[in-house]
Every structure is written in C-alpha cells, then in structure tokens.
N, C-alpha and C positions, 0 to 999 in steps of 0.2 A: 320540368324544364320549360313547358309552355306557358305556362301562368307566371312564372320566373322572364317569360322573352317579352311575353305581354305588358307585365309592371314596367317593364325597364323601357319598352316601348310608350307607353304613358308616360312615364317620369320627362318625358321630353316636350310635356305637351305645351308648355311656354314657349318653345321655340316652333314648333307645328303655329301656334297661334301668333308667332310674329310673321310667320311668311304668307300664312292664308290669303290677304290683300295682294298680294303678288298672284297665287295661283286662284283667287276670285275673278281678279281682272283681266286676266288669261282664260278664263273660262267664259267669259261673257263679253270681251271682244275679240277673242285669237278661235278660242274653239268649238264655241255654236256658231259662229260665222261660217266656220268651213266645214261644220256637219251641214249646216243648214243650204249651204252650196250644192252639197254633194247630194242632198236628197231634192231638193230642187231642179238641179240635173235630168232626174226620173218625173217630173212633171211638168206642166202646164198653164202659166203662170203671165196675166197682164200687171198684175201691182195692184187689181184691184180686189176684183172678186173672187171667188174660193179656186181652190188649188186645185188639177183632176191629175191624178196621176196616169203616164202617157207608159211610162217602161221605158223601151231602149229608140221609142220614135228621134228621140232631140238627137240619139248621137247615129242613128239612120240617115237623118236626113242632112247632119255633117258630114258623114263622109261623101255626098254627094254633094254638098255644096262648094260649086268652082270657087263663089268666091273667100268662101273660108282658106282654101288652097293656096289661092293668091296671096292671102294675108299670112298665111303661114310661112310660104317664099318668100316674101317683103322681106318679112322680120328675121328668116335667115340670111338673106344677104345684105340687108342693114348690121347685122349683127359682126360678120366677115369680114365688112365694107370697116367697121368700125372699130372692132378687137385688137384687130392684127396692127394696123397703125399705130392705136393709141397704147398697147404694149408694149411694140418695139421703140415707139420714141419716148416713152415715159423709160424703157430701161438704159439707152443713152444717155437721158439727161441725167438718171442718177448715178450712173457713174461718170457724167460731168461735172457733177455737183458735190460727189466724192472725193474729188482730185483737185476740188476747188480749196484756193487757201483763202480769200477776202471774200466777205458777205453773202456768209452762207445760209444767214438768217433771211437776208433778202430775199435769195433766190427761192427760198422754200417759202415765204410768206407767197411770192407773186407766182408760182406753180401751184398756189391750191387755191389765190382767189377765184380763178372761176367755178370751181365745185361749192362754192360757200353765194356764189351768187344766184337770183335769184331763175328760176329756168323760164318760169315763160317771159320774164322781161330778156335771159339770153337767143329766146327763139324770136320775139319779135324784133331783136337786132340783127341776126343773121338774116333772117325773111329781108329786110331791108339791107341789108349786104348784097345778097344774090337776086336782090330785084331787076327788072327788066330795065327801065327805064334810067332809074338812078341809081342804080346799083352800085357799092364800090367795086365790085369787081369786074363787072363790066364797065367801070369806068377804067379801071386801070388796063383792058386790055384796048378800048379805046387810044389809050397814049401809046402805047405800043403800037399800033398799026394793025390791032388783030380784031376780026370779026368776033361780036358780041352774041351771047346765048341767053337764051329763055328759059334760064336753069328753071324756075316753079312751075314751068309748064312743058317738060318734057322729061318722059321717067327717069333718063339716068345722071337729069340737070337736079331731079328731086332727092334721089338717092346722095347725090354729094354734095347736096346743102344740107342734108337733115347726118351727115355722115363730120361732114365739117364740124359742125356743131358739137357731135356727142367728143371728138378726140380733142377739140378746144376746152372742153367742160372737164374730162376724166383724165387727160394726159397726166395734168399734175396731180392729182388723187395718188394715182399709181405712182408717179413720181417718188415720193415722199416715202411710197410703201417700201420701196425698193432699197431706194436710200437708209431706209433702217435696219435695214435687211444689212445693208454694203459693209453697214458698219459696227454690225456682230461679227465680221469678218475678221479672225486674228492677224495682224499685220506682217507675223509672223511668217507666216505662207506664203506671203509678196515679197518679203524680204528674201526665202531661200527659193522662189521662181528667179529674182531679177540677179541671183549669185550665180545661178545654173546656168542662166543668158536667156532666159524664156524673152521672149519677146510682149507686147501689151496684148495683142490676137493671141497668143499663145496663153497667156496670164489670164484674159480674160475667158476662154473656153476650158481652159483646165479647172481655175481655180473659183471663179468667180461664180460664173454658171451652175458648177455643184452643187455649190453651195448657196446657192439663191432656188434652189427647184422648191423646196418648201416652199418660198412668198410668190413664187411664179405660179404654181399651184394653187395659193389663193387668192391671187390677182385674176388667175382665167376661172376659177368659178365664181367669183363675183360679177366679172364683167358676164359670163354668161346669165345669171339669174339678171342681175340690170339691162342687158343688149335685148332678149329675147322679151322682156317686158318696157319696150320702149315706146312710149306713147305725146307724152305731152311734147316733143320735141315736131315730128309730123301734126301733130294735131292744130298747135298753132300756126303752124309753116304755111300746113296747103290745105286743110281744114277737117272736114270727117268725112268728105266723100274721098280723100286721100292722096286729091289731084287728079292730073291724064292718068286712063288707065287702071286708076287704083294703086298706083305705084306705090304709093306713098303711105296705103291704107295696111296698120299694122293688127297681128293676132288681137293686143289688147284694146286698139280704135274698134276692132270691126266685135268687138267683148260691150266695148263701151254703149255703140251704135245700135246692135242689140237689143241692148238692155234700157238705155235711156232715153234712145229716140225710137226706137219699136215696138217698147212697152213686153216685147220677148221674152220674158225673164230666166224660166225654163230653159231655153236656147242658149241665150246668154251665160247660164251654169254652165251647160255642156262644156261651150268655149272655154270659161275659164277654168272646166277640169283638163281638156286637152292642153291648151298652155301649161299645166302645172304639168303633168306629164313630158310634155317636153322639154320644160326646164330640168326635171328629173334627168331626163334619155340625156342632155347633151353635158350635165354635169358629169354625171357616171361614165360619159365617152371623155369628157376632158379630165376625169383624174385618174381611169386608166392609166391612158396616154402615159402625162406626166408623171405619173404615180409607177407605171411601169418601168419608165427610162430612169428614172432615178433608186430602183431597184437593181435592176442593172450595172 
C-alpha cells in the first residue's frame, strides 16, 4: 500500500513541476521575508555590520516605549475614525445603487475611481484641501461666516484629514462589494416582505442584513488588515515626525522611522511583529463578533 501511495504520488509529478514557480516565488519573497523578520526581532541589527543576537531585549524595551503606545493608539482610532463611516456609507450607497433603474454602470465606474487612483498624489490633494491658508475647506467655511482651523496642525484637525481621505478612497471599494452581494439576493424575498406589508427598515433589517453578514464580514476584515496598516496616507499629509503631538504618527510610520531613518532594524522587526499580532487580535475579535451574530 505504501510503495503503491508513493508511485501514484510521483505519477503527478508534471503537475508538482507546473506549480513549483508559484511556491518558488513564495518562498523567496513571502516566506524568508517573514522568517527573516521574525528572527531579526531577536537581534541587533544597523544594516550594516554583523547581527548580535539580543533575545527578548527589542520587545522589553517596546513595551516600555511611550512612543510605540502612542502609535499604537493613533492607528486605533484612525482605524474607528475611518471603518465605521466608510462601512456604513459604502452600505447605503449600495443599496442606492440597487434600487437604481438608469446608469448604473456609471455610478459604479465613479464609486471605485478613487480606489484605482493614484494614493500619494490623493494625499497631496487632500493636504491641500485642509490647508491652512488656502484650503478649500477653509475656504468654504470662510463664505459661510465661520472661523477657520489649522486642521494639519492640531491632533484632531490631523485625524480628520487623514480620516477624510481613507473614506473618500474605500467608500466605493466597499461599495461595489456590497452591491454584488445585494444582488445574489433572490428577489423573491422582497417580493413576499412587500405582500406581508414589511415596510423598507423592516425589508432591510430582516431581509437584507442577513443576508449580507457574509460580505459584511469580509468587508470589516479587510478594512481591519488595511486601517490598522495605514501609512502613506499620514506620511505624506503631516510627514514622519507625524505632526503636533505625534498624532498623526502611525504603528507602520513609527515601523518605517525605525528602520529607515534609525538604521534599527532589530527594533523595527519587533514592531512589525506586534502590528501583525494585532492585526491578528482585532480580526479574530471582528469575526467573532460578526460570525457570532450571524450564528444566532
């Protein structure tokens, strides 16, 4: 039987030898990358001269570092700041867009240009939206009669221009997910809601919701693996000291700053082993969640 599992095992070896290039190239930029992270982690490292191994010093001296903390907090309520809006209006609009009879090619080409556009030319547009001086947005509050703000220079001016941004960029992403989600939907079901007298809040929480908990589940782990590694959006805004305060300096800037302008490297592992950990901890708390309620 084994020499019999074995042959039969080889007789496949044409195909073993068509995929190799795929699990080659995965081994030599996916998976010695992140061994080579994690053992770096455990040492002491400029980029130039030989390695020394330190042990659990890098992530000793993380958890005492405030300002790793800071950045950790950023990037949780950048993450908050930016989920929950760009969720809820991405699932409006796709059941706007559901219910839509004319140009609905349109509307879904112009809800994903800006995810196809380019990001640090959308950050150095917003930076110049919420600027000080000529800002449009303080222009437009100008015409109104209302005192203008120093959004890039005051933390919660920094948080909702680098927050602006990510819901202007992902609304329609999510948009579009939803919307194909809407419309696996058997039409069937809205037909015997709107016989019964259900009302549209009624239609929509009964029937709709349900049946969307699947794509809503991988709508909020997506947006958590992307929110919680959010970087070039801050970075060109208010730069790598992260603006007043730090506000604005994220897990992955203060990963970046680290490693490329401290020459850290060692340290800089650490970080990006805690960042993956956390993207880990807040996945597994958001598909509970989801994953629970819709067991229920």
């Amino acid at each position: 039987m084994t020499v019999q599992a074995g042959r039969g095992v080889w007789s496949y070896w044409r195909f073993y030898l068509a995929l190799s290039p795929f699990y080659l190239l995965f081994g030599v930029f996916g998976l010695y990358p992140v061994a080579s992270t994690i053992l770096l982690a455990f040492q002491k490292w400029d980029g130039f001269g030989p390695r020394q191994m330190v042990g659990l010093d890098n992530f000793r001296f993380l958890l005492a570092d405030s300002t790793f903390w800071l950045s950790l907090w950023n990037t949780v309520v950048l993450f908050v700041m930016s989920t929950v809006p760009t969720l809820s209006i991405a699932l409006v609009l796709a059941v706007m867009l559901h219910s839509a009879v004319r140009f609905k090619g349109v509307y879904r080409i112009a809800y994903f240009i800006p995810n196809i556009t380019s990001l640090v030319a959308m950050a150095i547009f917003f930076a110049a939206v919420f600027s000080t001086n000529f800002g449009l947005v303080n222009g437009v509050l100008r015409s109104l009669g209302l005192p203008t703000e120093d959004w890039l220079g005051q933390p919660w001016g920094i948080r909702i221009a680098i927050t602006t941004m990510i819901v202007w960029q992902w609304t329609g992403y999510n948009t579009i997910i939803y919307l194909a989600g809407l419309q696996a939907i058997p039409t069937e079901q809205y037909e015997a809601a709107k016989v019964d007298g259900a009302g549209p809040i009624r239609t929509f929480c009964s029937i709709t919701l349900p049946q969307l908990r699947p794509i809503v589940l991988f709508t909020v782990i997506l947006s958590t693996i992307g929110g919680l590694q959010t970087f070039t959006e801050p970075q060109v805004m208010v730069g790598n000291t992260g603006g007043p305060g730090q506000t604005g300096l994220t897990a992955v800037m203060y990963f970046y700053r680290s490693a490329f302008l401290e020459n850290d490297y060692g340290y800089a592992a650490a970080i990006a082993l805690s960042i993956f950990m956390l993207v880990l901890l807040f996945t597994a708390i958001n598909w509970r969640l989801v994953r629970g309620r819709a067991v229920r």
